[in-house]
N, C-alpha and C positions, 0 to 999 in steps of 0.2 A: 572821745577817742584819743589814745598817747600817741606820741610820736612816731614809738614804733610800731603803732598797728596804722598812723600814717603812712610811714615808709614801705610798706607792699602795695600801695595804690601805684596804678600802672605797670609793676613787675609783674614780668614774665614767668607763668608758672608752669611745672605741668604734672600732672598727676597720671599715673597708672592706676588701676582699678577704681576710680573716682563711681562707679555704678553701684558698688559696695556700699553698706554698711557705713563703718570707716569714712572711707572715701567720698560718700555721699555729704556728710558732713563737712570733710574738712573740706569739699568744695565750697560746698557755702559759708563754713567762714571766710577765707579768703578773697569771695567773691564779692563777699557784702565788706571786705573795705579795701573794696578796688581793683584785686590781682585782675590782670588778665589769665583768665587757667584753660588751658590744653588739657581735657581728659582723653585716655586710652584706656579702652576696656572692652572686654566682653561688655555684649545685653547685660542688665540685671539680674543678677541670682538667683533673685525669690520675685515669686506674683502675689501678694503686693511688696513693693519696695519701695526703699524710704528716696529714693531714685526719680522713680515715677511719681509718688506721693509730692515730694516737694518740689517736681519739675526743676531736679537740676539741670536736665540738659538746656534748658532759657537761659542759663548763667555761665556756661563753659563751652568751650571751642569741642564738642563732644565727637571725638575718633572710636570708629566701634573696629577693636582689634586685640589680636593674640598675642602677647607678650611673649610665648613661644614662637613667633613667626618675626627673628628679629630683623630679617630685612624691611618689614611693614614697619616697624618696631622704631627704624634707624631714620627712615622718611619721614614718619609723623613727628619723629625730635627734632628734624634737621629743618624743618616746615615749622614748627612752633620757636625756634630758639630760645628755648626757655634759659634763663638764668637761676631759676630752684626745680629742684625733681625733687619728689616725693612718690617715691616707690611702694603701694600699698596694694598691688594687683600679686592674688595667690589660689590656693585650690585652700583653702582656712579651716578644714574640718575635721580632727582626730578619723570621728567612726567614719567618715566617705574616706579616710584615703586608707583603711583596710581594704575597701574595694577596690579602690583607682591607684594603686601608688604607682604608676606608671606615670600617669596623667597630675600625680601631685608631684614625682620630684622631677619631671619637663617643666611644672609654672614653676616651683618655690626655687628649682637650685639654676635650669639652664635662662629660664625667666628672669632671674636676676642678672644672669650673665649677660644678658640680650641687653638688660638693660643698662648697666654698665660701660657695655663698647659701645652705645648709640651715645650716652652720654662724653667717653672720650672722642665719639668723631662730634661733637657739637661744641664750640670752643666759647660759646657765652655761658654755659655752665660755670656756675661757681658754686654750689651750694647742691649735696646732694643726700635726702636721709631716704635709708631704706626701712619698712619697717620689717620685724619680723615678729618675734611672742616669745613671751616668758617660758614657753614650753621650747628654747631650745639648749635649753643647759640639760645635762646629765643629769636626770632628777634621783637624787638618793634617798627619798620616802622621809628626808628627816625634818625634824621643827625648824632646822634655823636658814635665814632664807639666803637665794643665790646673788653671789656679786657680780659684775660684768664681765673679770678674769679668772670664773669658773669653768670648768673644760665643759664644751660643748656636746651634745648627743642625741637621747630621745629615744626611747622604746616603740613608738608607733612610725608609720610610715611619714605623718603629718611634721610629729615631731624632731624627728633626723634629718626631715627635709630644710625645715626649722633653721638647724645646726649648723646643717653642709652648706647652706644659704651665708650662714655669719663667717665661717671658714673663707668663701669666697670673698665675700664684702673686704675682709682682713687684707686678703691677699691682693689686691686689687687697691685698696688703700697703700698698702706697701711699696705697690708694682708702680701705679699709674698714678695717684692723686695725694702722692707724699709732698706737697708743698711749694712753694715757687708761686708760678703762674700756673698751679695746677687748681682745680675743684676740690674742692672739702668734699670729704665722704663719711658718714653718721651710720650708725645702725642702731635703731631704737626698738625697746625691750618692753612691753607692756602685759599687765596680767589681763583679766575677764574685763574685756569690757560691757557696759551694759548703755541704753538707752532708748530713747522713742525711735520705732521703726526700722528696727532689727527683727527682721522675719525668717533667718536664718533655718534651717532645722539642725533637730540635735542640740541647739544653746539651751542652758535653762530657761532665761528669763524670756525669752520668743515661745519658747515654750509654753511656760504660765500661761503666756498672754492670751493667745490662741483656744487653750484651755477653756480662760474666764471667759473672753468674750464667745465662745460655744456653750457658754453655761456649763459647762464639763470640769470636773475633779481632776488637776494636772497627775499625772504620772510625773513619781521620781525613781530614779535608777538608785542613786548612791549619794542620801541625806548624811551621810557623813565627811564624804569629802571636802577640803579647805580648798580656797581659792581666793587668790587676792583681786575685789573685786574694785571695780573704779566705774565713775562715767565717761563715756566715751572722749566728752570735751575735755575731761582731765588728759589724758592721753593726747588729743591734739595740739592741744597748750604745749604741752612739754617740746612735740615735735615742732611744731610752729617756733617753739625757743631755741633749739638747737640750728635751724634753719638762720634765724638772725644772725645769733650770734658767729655763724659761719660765713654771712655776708657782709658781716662788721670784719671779719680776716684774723678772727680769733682761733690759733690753731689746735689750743687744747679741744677742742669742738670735735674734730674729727678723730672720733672714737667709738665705741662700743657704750650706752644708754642706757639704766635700766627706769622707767619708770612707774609706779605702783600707788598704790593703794598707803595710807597711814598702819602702820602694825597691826591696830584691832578693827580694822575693816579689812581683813584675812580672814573670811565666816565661812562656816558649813554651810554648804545646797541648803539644810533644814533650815537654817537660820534665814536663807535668803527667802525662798518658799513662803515662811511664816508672816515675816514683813510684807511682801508681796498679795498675800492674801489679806490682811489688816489692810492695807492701804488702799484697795481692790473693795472692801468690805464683804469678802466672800472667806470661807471656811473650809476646811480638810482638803487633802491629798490623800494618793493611792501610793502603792508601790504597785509596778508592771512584774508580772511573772518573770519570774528570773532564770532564764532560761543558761544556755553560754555566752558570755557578755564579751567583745574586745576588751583588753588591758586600757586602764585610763588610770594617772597618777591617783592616789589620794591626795598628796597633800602639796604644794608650792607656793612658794613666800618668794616674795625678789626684796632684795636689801637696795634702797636707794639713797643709802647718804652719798653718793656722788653727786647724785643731782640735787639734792638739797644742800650741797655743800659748795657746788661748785656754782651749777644755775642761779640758785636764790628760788629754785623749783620746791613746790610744795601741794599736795593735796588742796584745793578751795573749796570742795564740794562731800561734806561725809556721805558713807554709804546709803545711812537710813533718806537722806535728802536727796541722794542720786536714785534711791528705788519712787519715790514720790516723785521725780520728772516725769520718769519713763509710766507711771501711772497717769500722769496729769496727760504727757504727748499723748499716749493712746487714746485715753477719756475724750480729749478734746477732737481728734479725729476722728473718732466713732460718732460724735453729736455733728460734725458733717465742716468742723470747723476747716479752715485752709490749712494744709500742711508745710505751706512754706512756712507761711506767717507763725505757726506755733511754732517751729523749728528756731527762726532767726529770734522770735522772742525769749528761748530759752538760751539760746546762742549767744545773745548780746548780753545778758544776764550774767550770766559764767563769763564773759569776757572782761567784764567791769571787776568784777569777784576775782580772776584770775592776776589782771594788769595791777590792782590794788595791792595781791597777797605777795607778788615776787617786790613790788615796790616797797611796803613792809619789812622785810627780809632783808631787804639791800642797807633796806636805814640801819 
């Protein structure tokens, strides 16, 4: 263990959506060296989830609540006094928020806000990242990828909420945590994430999975689109660094993030699919009748020489090696193995691989 994966034992953390996905994760890394963490959240998304699966609620001060309901919202911060937030509670689904955009831009744009002013009435805050997704820049369909000071947007409900999310963040950095004895405030930008015990619907690779283990031929919608894909603990590294170096009192810190994928692990569905089913040792896909589809980007690339430039942040883990985790996590829990234990073993893994690659870099 470094130093600074010393330095969160005993700190005060707290996570929003910690029931997620995502959040399920970064619970457990943080837990397993030491934080104290505060989750807020809805129940679990998905029956089964990586939530329930790896029993994080044993490992976090677990609040089950609405990030729309910011007076619950302002109590449960004021009650934790967390010194890091980590903002990852959202409605995360392109096709559900054609249905729901009502209910997607109350979590993504007033749920940030909530969180936000619970954060300014709580004055041990110091360090504060929200995340949001590489789907909230103005996507122009083109090859070359977005940088952090790209005008923001979004064609879907999911994705404007995205937008109008980092527009607040902005203002809110500007208004209330521009520096002093003020909280640093982050907003981090990540593309597809992928990994063990994402049940998600609608994802590709939850998709697959689901598939394989019904013995069933996945359905794909649209084997050509690019997408820059990563494992999930790539992404939490990054934020987990941003988070540091914000309680080191580094001001370049509090900015706009993007974090991604190395350039040629930006692949097609087809390409993802194919590995997926090699690693799986099983064969063929369908395509689903194509009926009238929602708009969904082709193609998004995020450019991150900032964070490679600035962090000493970098990829640890290639794509083809990130589709054989999320093979192995699953394999191992289908044969009835523990899901924490798989989880922290692949966790500690990447963290060694992680702390090594930015220490690499520095030299």
């Amino acid at each position: 263990m470094t130093a600074k994966d010393a330095g969160w034992a005993g700190r005060r953390v707290f996570i929003t959506g910690h029931t997620g996905f995502k959040g399920s994760w970064l619970a457990l890394w943080l837990s397993d060296l030491g934080a104290q963490v505060t989750g807020y959240s809805l129940a679990a998304p998905t029956d089964p989830s990586l939530f329930e699966q790896a029993r994080v609620r044993e490992v976090v001060q677990h609040i089950e609540g609405d990030v729309r309901d910011g007076a619950a919202l302002a109590v449960a911060m004021a009650q934790a006094r967390p010194e890091v937030v980590f903002h990852l509670a959202a409605q995360p689904l392109v096709r559900y928020s054609y249905d729901a955009p009502v209910e997607t831009y109350e979590t993504n744009v007033m749920g940030t806000v909530h969180l936000l002013e619970a954060c300014r009435r709580t004055p041990d805050v110091r360090a504060i990242v929200c995340i949001t997704t590489d789907k909230c820049y103005e996507n122009r369909e083109w090859v070359w990828p977005y940088r952090e000071n790209d005008p923001m947007g979004g064609h879907d409900p999911y994705s404007s909420s995205k937008g109008a999310a980092e527009l607040v963040i902005a203002s809110y950095r500007r208004s209330y945590f521009s520096g002093g004895g003020d909280a640093a405030l982050a907003s981090v930008r990540a593309g597809n994430v992928i990994g063990g015990g994402d049940w998600a619907l609608d994802r590709l690779v939850p998709d697959i999975v689901r598939a394989l283990e019904a013995g069933r031929r996945p359905l794909i919608r649209a084997p050509g689109s690019v997408r820059p894909w990563q494992h999930v603990l790539e992404a939490l590294g990054g934020y987990i660094l941003i988070a540091e170096r914000m309680m080191d009192g580094d001001p370049e810190m509090a900015s706009a993030w993007n974090f991604g994928p190395a350039d040629d692990d930006s692949k097609p569905v087809g390409w993802i699919v194919e590995r997926m089913l090699e690693a799986w040792g099983a064969s063929g896909w369908d395509r689903p009748e194509q009926g009238e589809q929602p708009h969904e980007a082709r193609i998004l690339k995020l450019d991150c020489s900032k964070a490679r430039s600035v962090l000493g942040w970098r990829p640890s883990l290639p794509l083809e090696q990130a589709l054989e985790k999320v093979v192995e996590w699953h394999r191992a829990v289908a044969r009835g193995e523990d899901a924490r234990a798989v989880s922290l073993a692949q966790l500690r893994d990447y963290r060694d691989r992680f702390r090594a690659n930015i220490l690499e870099y520095s030299l």
